[in-house]
C-alpha positions in Angstrom: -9.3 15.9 -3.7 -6.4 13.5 -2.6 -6.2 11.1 -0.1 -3.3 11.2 2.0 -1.2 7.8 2.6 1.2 5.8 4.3 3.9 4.6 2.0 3.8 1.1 1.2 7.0 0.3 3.4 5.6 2.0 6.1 2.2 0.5 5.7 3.9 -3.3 5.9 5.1 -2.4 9.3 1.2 -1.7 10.2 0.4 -5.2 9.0 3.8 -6.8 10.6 2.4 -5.5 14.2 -1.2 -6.7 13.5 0.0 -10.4 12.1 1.8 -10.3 15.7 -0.6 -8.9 17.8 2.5 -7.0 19.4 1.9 -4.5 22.3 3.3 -0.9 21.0 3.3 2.3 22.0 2.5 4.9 18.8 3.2 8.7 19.2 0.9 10.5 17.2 1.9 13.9 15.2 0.1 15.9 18.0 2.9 14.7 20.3 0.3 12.6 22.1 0.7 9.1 23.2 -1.6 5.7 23.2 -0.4 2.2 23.5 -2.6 -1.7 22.9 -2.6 -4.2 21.2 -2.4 -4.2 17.4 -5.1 -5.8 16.1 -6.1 -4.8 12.5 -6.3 -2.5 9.6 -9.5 -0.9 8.7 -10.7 1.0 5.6 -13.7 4.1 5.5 -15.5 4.1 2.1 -13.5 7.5 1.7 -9.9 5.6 1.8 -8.8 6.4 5.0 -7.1 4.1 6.9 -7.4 3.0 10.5 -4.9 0.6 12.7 -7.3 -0.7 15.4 -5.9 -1.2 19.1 -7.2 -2.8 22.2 -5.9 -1.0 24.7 -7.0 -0.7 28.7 -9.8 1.9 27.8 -11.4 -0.7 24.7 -11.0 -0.4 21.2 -9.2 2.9 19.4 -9.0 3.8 16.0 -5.8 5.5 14.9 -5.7 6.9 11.7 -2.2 5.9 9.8 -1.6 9.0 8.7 -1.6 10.7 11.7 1.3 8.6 13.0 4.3 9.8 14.1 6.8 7.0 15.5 5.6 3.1 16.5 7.2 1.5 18.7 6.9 -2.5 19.4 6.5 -3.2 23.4 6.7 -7.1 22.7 9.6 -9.1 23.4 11.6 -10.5 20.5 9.9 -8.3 18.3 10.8 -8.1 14.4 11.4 -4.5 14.3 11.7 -2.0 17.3 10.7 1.1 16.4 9.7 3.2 12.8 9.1 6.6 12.4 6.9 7.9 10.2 8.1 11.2 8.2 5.6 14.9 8.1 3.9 14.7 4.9 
């Protein structure tokens, strides 16, 4: 069995919004919505990867690949918006 990833250029975005601690928005690939706080990146003993928010309800863990589009709420952010293709 395979894990499934993020590629690495996607993945530095993840890291880019946690160094910041920028306020985005993410849009899963279930066409749902959340939005906090980046905070960190977080790793199961199986390999899958987490971005951990704070958002008005507490702490969320999204898994990466089950991103869809980020988008920074921040002002003066270093990047507005990625999307993240199907795999």
């Amino acid at each position: 069995m395979t894990n499934e990833l993020i590629s690495c250029e996607l993945h530095d975005y993840i890291e880019v919004v946690c160094l910041y601690r920028y306020q985005i928005r993410l849009t899963l690939k279930d066409h749902s919505t959340v939005e906090g706080k980046a905070r960190d990146i977080t790793t199961t003993p199986d390999k899958k990867e987490f971005l951990l928010l704070e958002t008005d309800s507490g702490s969320q863990q999204i898994e990466l690949t089950t991103l869809r589009k980020l988008e920074v709420l921040s002002p003066n952010p270093q990047f507005r918006e990625v999307d993240f293709p199907d795999s």
